[in-house]
N, C-alpha and C positions, 0 to 999 in steps of 0.2 A: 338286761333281758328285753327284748323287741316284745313291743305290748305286741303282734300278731302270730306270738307265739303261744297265745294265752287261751284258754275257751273258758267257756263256762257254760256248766249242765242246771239248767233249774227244773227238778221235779214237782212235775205238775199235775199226777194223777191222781191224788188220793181225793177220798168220799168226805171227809171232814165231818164224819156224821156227832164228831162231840159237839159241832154250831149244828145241830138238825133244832128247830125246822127250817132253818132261813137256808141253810147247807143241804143240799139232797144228792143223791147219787145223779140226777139230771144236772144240777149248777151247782157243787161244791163251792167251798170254803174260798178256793184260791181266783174265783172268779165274780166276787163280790167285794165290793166298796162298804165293806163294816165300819170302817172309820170318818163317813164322811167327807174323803180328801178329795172325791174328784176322779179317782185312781183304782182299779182293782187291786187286792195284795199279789195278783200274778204282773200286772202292767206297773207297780211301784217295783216289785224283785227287778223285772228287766231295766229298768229305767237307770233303775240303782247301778247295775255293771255294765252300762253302755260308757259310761264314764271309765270304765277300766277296761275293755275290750271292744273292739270292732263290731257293729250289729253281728257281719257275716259270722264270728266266731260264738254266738249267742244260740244253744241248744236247748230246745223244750220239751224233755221227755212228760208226756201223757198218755192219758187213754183214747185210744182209738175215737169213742165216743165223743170223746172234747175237742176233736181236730178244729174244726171250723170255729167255736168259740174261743183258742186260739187265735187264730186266725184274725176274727174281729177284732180282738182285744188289742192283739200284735200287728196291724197291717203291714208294719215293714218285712217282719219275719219272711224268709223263704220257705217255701213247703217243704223242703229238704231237711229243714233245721228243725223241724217239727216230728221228731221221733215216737209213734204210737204205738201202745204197747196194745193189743187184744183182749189184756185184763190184767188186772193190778195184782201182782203177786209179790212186793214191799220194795224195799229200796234196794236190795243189793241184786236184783234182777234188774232195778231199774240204771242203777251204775253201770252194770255190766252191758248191759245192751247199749248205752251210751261212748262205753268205752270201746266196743267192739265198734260200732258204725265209726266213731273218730279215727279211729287206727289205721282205717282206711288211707286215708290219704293225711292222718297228721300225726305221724308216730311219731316225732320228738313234740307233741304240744303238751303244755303243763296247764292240767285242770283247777279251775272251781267249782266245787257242788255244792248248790244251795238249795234249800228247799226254796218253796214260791209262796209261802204264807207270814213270812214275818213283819214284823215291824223294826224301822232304824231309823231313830228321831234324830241324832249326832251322825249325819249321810256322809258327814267330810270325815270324820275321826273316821269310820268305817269305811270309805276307800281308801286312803292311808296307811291304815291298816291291811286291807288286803295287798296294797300294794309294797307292803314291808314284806308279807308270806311269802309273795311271789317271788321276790328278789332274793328268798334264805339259800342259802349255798348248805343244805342238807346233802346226805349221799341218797345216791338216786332213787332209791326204795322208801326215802321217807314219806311220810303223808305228816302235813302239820292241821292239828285243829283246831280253829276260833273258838276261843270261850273266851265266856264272862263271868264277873265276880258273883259268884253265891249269896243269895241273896235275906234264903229261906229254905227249910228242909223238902225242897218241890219234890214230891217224887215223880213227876212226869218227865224229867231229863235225865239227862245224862251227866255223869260225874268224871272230871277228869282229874285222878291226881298227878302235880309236877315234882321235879327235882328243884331245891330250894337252892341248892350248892352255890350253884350259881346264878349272879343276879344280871340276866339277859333277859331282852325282851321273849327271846323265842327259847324254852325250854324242854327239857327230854319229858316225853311222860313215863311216868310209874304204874301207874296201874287206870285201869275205865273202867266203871260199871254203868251200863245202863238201867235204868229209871230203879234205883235200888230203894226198898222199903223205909217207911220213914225214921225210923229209930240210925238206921244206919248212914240216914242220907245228916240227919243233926251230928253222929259221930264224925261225918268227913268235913264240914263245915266247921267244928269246934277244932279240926288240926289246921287249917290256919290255909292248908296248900290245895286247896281243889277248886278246880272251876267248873261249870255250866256249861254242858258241851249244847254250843248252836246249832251243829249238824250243818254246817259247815266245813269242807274238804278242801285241800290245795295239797296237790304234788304233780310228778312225772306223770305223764302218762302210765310210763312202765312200771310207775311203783303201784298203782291202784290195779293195773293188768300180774303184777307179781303178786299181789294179794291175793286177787281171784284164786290162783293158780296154788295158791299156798294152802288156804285155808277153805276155799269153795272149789274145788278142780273140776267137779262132775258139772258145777252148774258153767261155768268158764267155757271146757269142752264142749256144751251144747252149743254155745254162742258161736265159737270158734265153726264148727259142724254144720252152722246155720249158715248160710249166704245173707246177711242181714242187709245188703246192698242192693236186694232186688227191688223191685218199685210194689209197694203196699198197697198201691191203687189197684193191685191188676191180682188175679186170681190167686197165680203162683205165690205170688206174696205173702198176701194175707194169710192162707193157707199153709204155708214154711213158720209162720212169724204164730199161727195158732197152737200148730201143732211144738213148737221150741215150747210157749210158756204151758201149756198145758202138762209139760212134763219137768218145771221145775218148781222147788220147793218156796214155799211165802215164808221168806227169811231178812231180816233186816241187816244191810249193810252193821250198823252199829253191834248189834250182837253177836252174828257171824265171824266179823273180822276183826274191828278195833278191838273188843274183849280180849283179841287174841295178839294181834300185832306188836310185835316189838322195836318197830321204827316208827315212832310216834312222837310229835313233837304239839306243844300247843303255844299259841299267841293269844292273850288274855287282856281284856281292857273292856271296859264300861263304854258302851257307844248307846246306851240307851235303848238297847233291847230287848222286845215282847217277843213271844213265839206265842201268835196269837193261835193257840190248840185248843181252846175249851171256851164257854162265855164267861165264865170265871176269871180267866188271863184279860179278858176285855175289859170287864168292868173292872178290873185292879188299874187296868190302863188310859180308863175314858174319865173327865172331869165327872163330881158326884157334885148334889145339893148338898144343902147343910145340914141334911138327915143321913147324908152318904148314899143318896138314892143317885143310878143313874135313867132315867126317862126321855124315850123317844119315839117319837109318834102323839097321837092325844091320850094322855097320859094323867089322872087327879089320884093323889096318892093323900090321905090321912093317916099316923097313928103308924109310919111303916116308913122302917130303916133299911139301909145295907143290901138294899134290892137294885136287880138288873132289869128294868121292864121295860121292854123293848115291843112295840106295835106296829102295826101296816098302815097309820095313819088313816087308816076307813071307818074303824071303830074303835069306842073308848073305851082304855082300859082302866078300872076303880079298884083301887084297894083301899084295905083299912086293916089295922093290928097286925101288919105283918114283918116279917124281917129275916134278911139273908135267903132270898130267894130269889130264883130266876125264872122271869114270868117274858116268854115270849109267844106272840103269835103271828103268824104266817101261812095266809093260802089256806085259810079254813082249817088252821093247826093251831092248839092254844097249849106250850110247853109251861110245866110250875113244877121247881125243881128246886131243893136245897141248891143252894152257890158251890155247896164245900162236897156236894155229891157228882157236878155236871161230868165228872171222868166218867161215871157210868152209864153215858146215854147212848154207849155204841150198845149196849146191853139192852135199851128198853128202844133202839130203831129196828133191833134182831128180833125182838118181842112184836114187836109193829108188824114185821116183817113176816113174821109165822105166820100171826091170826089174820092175814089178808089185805093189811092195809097198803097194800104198796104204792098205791098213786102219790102218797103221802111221802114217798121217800125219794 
């Protein structure tokens, strides 16, 4: 297969608000160097598949809001490739509208959809791998999904079960459920066959367009209905492109359609992947002292384990007797949060958000 036959979608507009405060609906998650590299997680995702695809075929679906921080991050990007949604209403609007603008002029191209937030410490084994997906001779409807080996009963992913029958690298799946409750997620784990869906896509074009069509028809038809090719700089545009999201449902590709999908194949292997979604995944991911603290910024910690304290480096932060918390401060914001609670901070950014604080967000 001619590598310019390839694209890839990186979505890039979500709020990140389980990293708030360093994360805000102003400069999310995927536009910060949380790890020190040198690198944003949106400018490491691009970088990452410029090795398997052409800049030109490199798509960055966002928020209208983020265009120009884009932009800087990406110089090379063309403003074209830069798809702004008017407002974030989940990923399977954000696929769709992706997959409507490409159809345009590349109906035979076969997609990658990545998010823009992770981490891939093993880069070779993981373009390798994508580049195993690309080359499966599936029938044309399939979509195959990257996972990794299960690790712990996470409930923040996705779970894919395969067919064992056979021992191939790229197998059928059985069944998906997304982010399923903990007791359930240790039951799939103990049967020996389930991976960790990365939220990662590879198929036809036409099979992620036969999905829509399949299993989301109303929300497809509006795309279709839409002129998505007009230029979003200009009245008409924005206005077509408002009016489309404003009347579709905030549904996630993953639950929508893979739940449902019966041409579903997965590629499974350890390349040493974070899906950096909470500060909790960070600190599992960042070296710890020999208390298991991780500290950064000016930081003097006594008497206190298993903590994420993370600072703005202007003032100092002091603990004593604590442990398993996540002590961050940011821009006049000072977050302290159980480690094993941070899934629940899009709950107290919504709490934030009522009683008036919004500059904070």
């Amino acid at each position: 297969m001619s590598r310019c036959d390839n694209h890839v979608i990186i979505m890039a507009g979500g709020s990140g608000q389980r990293f708030w405060p360093w994360s805000t609906q102003a400069m999310p998650k995927q536009f910060h160097d949380f790890l020190g590299t040198g690198k944003t997680l949106l400018q490491a995702t691009a970088e990452r598949f410029i090795k398997i695809v052409p800049r030109s075929h490199i798509w960055v679906v966002t928020q209208a809001s983020y265009k120009h921080t884009v932009q800087a991050q990406l110089p090379w990007i063309d403003e074209q490739q830069i798809l702004c949604e008017p407002l974030s209403k989940n990923t399977a609007a954000c696929i769709a509208y992706a997959c409507c603008k490409i159809s345009s002029n590349h109906s035979e191209a076969t997609l990658v959809i990545t998010p823009a937030d992770h981490h891939i410490q093993q880069e070779n084994v993981f373009v390798d791998l994508i580049q195993q997906a690309l080359q499966f001779k599936g029938s044309p409807l399939s979509i195959t999904l990257v996972g990794v080996p299960c690790k712990n009963p996470e409930i923040g992913y996705g779970y894919i079960a395969y067919d064992t029958e056979k021992d191939t690298p790229i197998r059928s799946v059985t069944h998906f459920i997304e982010k399923p409750p903990q007791e359930q997620a240790k039951a799939f784990i103990a049967q020996g066959n389930y991976a960790w869906n990365t939220g990662i896509f590879i198929g036809k074009l036409g099979a992620f367009i036969k999905s829509f069509e399949t299993y989301l028809p109303g929300l497809w038809a509006a795309f279709k209905q839409t002129n998505v090719d007009l230029d979003v700089n200009r009245e008409e545009g924005q206005l077509s492109l408002i009016n489309l999201y404003n009347s579709l449902p905030a549904i996630s590709f993953d639950h929508s359609i893979l739940e449902k999908a019966d041409q579903l194949y997965v590629l499974c292997k350890d390349f040493s992947w974070t899906d950096l979604g909470t500060w909790n995944a960070l600190y599992e991911h960042l070296d710890k002292d020999r208390k298991g603290n991780v500290c950064q910024g000016q930081v003097v910690t006594l008497s206190t384990t298993n903590c994420l304290i993370k600072g703005n480096g202007e003032q100092l932060i002091a603990t004593y007797g604590l442990d398993n918390l996540v002590i961050v401060q940011h821009q006049g914001v000072l977050l302290i949060c159980p480690r094993n609670a941070v899934q629940n901070l899009k709950t107290l950014v919504q709490q934030i958000d009522d009683e008036g604080y919004t500059p904070y967000l």
